[in-house]
BAGU-340774 format. One record per residue (C-alpha): residue number from 1; residue in one letter; chain; x, y, z. Coordinates in steps of 0.1 Angstrom, whole numbers, padded with zeros to 4 digits. Layout:
BEGIN
ATOM;resi;resn;chain;xx;yy;zz
ATOM;NUM;a;A;X;Y;Z
...
***
This chain:
BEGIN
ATOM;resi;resn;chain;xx;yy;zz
ATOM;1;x;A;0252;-0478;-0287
ATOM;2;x;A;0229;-0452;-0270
ATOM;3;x;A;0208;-0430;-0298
ATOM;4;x;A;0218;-0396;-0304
ATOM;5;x;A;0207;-0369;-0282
ATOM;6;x;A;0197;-0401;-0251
ATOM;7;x;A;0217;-0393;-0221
ATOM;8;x;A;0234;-0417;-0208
ATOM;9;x;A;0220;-0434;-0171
ATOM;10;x;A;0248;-0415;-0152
ATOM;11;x;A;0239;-0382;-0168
ATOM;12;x;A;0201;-0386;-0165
ATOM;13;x;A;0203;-0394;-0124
ATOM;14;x;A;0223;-0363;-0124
ATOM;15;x;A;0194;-0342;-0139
ATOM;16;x;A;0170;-0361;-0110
ATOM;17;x;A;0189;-0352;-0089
ATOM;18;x;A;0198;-0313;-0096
ATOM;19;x;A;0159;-0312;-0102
ATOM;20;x;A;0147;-0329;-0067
ATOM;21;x;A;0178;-0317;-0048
ATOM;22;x;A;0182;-0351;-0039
ATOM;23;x;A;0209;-0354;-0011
ATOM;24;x;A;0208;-0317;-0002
ATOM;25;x;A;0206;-0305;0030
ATOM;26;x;A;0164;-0294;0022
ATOM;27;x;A;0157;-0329;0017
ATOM;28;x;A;0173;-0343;0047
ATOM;29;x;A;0154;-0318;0071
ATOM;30;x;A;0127;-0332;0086
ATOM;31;x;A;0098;-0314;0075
ATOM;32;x;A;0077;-0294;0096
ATOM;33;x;A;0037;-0299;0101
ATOM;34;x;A;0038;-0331;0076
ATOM;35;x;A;0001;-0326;0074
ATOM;36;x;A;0005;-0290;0066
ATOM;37;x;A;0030;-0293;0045
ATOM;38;x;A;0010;-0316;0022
ATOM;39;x;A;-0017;-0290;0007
ATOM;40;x;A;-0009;-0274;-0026
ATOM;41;x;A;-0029;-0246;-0043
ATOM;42;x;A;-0048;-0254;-0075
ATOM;43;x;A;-0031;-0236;-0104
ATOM;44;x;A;-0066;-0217;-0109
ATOM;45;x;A;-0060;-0196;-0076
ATOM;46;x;A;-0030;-0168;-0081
ATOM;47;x;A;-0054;-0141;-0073
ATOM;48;x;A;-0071;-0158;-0046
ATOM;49;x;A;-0065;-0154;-0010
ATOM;50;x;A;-0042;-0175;0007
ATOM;51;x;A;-0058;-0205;0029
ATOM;52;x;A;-0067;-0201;0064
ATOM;53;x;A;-0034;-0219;0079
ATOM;54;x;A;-0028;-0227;0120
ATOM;55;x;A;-0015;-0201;0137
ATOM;56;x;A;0022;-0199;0137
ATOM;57;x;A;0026;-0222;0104
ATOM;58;x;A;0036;-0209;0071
ATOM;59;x;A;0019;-0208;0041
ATOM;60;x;A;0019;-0235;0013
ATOM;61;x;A;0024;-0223;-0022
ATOM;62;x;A;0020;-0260;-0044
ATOM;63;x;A;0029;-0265;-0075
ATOM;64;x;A;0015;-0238;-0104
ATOM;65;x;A;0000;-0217;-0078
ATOM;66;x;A;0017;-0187;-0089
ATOM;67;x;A;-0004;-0192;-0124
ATOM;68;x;A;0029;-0205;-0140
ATOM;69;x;A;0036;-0251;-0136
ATOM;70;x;A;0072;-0257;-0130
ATOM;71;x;A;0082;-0225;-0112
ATOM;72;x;A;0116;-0230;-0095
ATOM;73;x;A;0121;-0215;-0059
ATOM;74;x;A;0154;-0195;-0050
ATOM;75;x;A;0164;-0225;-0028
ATOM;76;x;A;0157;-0255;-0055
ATOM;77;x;A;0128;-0273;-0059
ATOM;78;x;A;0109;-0283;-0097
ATOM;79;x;A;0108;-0271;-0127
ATOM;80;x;A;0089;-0276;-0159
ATOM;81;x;A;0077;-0308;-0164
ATOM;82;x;A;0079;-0321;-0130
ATOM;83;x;A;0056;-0296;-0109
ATOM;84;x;A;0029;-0323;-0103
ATOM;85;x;A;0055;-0345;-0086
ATOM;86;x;A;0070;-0320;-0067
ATOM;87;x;A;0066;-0315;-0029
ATOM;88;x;A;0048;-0285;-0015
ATOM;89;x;A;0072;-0252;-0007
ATOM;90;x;A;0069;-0234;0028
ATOM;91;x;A;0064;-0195;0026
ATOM;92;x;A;0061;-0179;0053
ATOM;93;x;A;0034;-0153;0061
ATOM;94;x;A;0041;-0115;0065
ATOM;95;x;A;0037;-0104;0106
ATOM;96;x;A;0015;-0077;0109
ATOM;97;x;A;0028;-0044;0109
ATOM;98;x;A;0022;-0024;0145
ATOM;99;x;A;0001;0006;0146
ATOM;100;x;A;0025;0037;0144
ATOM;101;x;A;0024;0064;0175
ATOM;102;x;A;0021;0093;0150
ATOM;103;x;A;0014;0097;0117
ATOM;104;x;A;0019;0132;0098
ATOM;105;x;A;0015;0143;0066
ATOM;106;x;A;0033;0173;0057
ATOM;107;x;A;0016;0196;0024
ATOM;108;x;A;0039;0223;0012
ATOM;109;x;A;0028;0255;-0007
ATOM;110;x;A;0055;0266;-0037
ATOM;111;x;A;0053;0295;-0060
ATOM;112;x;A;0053;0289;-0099
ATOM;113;x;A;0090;0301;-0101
ATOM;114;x;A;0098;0270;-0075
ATOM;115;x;A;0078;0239;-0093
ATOM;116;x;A;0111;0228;-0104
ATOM;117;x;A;0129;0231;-0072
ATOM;118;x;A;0099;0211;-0057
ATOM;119;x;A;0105;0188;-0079
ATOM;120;x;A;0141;0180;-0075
ATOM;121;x;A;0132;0177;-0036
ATOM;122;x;A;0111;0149;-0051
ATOM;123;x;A;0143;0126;-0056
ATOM;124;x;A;0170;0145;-0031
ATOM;125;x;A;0145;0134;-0001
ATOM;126;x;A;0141;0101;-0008
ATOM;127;x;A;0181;0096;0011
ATOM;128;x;A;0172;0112;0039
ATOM;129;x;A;0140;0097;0045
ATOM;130;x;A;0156;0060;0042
ATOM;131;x;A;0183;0073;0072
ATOM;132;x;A;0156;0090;0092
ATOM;133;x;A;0137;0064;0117
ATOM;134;x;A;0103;0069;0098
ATOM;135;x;A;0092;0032;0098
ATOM;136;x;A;0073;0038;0061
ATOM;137;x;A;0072;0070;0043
ATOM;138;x;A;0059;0083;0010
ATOM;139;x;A;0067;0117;-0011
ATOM;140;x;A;0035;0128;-0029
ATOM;141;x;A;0020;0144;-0056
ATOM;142;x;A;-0014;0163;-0051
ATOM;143;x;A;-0041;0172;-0070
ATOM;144;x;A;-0076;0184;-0065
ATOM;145;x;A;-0089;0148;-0067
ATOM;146;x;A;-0123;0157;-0095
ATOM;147;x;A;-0108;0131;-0125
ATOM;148;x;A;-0079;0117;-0108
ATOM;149;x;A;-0057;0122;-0144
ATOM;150;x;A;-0027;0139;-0151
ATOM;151;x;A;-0051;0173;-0160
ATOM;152;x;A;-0057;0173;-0117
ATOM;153;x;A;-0027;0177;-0106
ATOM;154;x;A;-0018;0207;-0086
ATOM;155;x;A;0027;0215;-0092
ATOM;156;x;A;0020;0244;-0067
ATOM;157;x;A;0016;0219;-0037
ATOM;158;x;A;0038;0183;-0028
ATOM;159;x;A;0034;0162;0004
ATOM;160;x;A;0052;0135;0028
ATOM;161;x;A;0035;0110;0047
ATOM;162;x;A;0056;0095;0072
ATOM;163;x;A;0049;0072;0105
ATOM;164;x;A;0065;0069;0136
ATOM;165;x;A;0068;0045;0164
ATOM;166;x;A;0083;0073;0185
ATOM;167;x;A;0069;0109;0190
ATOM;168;x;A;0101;0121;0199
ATOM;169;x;A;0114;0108;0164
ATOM;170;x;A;0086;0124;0148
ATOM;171;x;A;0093;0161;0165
ATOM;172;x;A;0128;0155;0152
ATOM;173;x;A;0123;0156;0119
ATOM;174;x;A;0107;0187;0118
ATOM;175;x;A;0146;0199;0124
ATOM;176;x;A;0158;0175;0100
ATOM;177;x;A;0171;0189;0064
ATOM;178;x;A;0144;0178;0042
ATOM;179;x;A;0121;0197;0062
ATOM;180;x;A;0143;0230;0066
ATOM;181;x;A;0151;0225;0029
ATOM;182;x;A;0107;0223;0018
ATOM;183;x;A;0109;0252;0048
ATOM;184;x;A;0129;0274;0029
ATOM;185;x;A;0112;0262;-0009
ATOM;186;x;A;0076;0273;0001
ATOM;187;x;A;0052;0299;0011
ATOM;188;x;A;0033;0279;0032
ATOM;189;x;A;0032;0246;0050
ATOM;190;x;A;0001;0224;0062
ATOM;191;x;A;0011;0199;0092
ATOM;192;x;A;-0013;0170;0104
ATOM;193;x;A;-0003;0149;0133
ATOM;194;x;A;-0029;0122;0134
ATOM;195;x;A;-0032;0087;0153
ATOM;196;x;A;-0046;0057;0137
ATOM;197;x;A;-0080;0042;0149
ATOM;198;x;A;-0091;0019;0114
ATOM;199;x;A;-0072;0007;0087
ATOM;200;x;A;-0075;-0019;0062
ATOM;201;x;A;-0059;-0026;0028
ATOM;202;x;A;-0024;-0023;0018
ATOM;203;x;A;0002;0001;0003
ATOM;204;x;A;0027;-0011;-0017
ATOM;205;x;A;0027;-0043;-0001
ATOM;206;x;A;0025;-0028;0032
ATOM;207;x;A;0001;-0021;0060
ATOM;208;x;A;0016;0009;0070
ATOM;209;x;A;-0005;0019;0095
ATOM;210;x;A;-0008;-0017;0113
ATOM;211;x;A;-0046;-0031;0128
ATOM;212;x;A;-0059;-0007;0150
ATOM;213;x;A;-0088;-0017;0168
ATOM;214;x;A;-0113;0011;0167
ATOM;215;x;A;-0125;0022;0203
ATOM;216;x;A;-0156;0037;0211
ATOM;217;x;A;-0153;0079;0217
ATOM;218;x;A;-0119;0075;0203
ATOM;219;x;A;-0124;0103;0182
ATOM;220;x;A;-0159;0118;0195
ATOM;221;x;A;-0143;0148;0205
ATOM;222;x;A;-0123;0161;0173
ATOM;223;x;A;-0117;0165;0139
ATOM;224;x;A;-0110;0131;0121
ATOM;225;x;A;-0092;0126;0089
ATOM;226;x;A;-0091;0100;0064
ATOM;227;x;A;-0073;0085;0037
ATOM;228;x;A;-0078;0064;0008
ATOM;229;x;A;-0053;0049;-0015
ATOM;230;x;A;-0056;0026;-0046
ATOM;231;x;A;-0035;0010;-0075
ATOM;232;x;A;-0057;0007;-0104
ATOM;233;x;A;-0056;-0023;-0127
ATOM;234;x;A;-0043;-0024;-0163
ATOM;235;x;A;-0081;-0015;-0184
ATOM;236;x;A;-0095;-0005;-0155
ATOM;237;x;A;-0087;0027;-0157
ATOM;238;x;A;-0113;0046;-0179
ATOM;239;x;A;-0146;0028;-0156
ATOM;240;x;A;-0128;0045;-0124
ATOM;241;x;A;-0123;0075;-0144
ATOM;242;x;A;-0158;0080;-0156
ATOM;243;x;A;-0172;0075;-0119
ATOM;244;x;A;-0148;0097;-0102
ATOM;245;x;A;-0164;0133;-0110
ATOM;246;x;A;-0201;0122;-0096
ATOM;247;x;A;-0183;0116;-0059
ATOM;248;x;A;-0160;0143;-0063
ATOM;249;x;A;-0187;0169;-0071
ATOM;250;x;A;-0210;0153;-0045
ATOM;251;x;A;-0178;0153;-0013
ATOM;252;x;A;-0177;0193;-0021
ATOM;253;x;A;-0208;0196;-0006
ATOM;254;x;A;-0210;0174;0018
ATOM;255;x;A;-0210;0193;0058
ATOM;256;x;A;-0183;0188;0082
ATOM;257;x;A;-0157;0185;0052
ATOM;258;x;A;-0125;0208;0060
ATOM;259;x;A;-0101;0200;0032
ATOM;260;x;A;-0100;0171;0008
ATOM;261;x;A;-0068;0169;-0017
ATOM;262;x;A;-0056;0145;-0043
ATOM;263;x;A;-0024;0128;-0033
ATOM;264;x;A;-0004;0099;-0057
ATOM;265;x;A;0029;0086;-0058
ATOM;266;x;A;0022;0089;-0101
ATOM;267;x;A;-0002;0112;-0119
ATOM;268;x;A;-0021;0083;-0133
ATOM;269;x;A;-0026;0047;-0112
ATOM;270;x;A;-0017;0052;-0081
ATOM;271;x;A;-0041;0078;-0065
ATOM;272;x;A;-0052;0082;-0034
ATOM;273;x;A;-0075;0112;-0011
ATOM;274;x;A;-0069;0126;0022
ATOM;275;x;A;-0097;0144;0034
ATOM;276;x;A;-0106;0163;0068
ATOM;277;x;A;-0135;0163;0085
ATOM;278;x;A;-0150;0184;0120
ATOM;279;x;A;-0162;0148;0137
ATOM;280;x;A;-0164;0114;0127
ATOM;281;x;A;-0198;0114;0124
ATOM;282;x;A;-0195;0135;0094
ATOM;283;x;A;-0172;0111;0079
ATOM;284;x;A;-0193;0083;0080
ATOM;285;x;A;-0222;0099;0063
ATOM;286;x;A;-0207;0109;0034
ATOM;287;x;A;-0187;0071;0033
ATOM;288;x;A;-0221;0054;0038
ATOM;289;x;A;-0255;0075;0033
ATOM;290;x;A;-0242;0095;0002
ATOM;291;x;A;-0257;0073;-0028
ATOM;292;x;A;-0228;0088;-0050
ATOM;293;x;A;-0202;0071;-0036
ATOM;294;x;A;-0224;0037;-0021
ATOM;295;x;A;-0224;0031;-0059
ATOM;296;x;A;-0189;0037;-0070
ATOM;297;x;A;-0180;0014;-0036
ATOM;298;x;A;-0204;-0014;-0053
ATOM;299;x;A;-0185;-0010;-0084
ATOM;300;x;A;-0157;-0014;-0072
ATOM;301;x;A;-0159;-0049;-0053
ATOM;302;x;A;-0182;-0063;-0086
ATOM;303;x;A;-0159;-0049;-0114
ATOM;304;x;A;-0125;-0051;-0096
ATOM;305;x;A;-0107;-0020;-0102
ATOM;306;x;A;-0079;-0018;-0079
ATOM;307;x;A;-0049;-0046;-0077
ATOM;308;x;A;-0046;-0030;-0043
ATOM;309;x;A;-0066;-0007;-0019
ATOM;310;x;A;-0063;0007;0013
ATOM;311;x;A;-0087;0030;0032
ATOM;312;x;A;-0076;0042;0070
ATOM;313;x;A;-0092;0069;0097
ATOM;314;x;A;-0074;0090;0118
ATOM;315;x;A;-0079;0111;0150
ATOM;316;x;A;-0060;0146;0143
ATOM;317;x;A;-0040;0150;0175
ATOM;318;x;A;-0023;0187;0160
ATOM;319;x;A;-0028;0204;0129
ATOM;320;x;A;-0006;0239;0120
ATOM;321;x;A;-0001;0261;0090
ATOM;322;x;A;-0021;0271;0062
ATOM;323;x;A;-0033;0253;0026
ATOM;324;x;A;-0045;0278;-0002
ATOM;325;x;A;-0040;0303;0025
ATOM;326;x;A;-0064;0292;0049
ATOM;327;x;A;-0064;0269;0080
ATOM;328;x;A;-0086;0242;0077
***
């Protein structure tokens, strides 16, 4: 007789097999890249970079790479107490995103009386946005940028950033409803067309504006404009806080600035700037010769604020309208 709670041999070689997918059609597939296929991930290294792999083979995610022994994938796999046994799992890596033909962002002026409209254009646009060929697109927030917190943020002005791999596509949505409808909503509108030349970092997950290689006198002979966007980490958030107003206070009176406005997604941990400049070379003295923000870019890679950053420059092909009243 078999003790109480034992399963009995049939049962058990079920369970192996259930847990090793033994017989299934991913262990009868001959695997691909055997050597490849055989490196795991210590379980110390969830917020580590990936390893450098060949190109054009996946990833290998190994057992308790994802912080958590025993994890079990979509497709089968292991699960807890059998991770150290289990064979390696192929993810594959994300292609690179390619570098849109036009980027604009869109910053719409509304009177106190329309704040509410404004906002309900917040959630109405988000349908026509996800039918319009934009390949990524965000609605915005803005503020003046001096504390990044809720107490920044500016109800009289909201934004769109949207990217196009077509020009024509982009001309068309200036026709499309959203726009007529933010048209009709506000007293003024602010419209940058701009064309990647750098960009690193991502955006929700995405690298929206793809790997463009930066070419010398791309941009020599124009105003440039920048932006900056981060997603702060959980306790993080009063460090960043406390360094913000130095930079801020110190970008006001920097020369060759034109405009520089607080966008986000949220009022609080997901801020971002853009900021536009008369040349480049204006730019890159205030990212790189003003000690203000040298130090809070120090800080930043040693204390590990952001769970994800992205910084990008632009050449401004077409700008049109007013913000605050004035052209930039």
């Amino acid at each position: 007789m078999r003790p109480r709670g034992f399963p009995s041999p049939v049962t058990a070689a079920a369970r192996v097999e259930r847990v090793f997918d033994i017989g299934s059609e991913a262990s009868t597939t001959p695997a691909v890249n055997p050597p490849l296929m055989a490196r795991t991930l210590p379980p110390t290294t969830d917020n580590a970079l990936p390893p450098a792999v060949t190109p054009g083979c996946p990833a290998v995610v190994g057992p308790g790479s994802d912080g958590r022994a025993g994890r079990r994938p979509a497709s089968g796999g292991y699960r807890a107490g059998v991770a150290d046994t289990a064979p390696a799992v192929p993810v594959a890596l994300p292609r690179p995103e390619p570098v849109p033909a036009v980027v604009v962002l869109h910053v719409w002026g509304v009177s106190p009386r329309a704040v509410p409209l404004a906002v309900a254009r917040m959630a109405l646009d988000r349908r026509h946005l996800r039918t319009s060929p934009a390949r990524f697109w965000k609605l915005l927030g803005t503020g003046d940028g001096r504390t990044f917190t809720p107490r920044d943020a500016d109800p009289g002005h909201w934004a769109t950033l949207t990217t196009w791999d077509d020009p024509a596509d982009a001309a068309a949505f200036e026709r499309s409803p959203a726009v007529a409808a933010w048209d009709r909503l506000a007293h003024e509108r602010l419209r940058v067309e701009m064309v990647p030349v750098a960009a690193r970092g991502r955006w929700s997950g995405r690298a929206p504006f793809g790997e463009p290689e930066p070419r010398r006198g791309t941009t020599a002979d124009g105003p440039v404009a920048s932006i900056t966007r981060a997603r702060i980490r959980l306790g993080r958030g009063r460090a960043f806080w406390r360094a913000v107003p130095p930079v801020s206070t110190d970008l006001q009176q920097v020369p060759g600035l034109r405009l520089a406005v607080g966008i986000g997604e949220a009022p609080v941990g997901l801020q971002g700037t853009f900021s536009l400049w008369d040349d480049a070379a204006s730019l890159r003295d205030f990212a790189h010769r003003r000690a203000a923000h040298r130090d809070v870019v120090e800080r930043t890679a040693r204390e590990g604020w952001y769970a994800e950053e992205l910084f990008a420059r632009f050449a401004v092909r077409d700008l049109a309208g007013t913000y605050r009243g004035a052209t930039p």
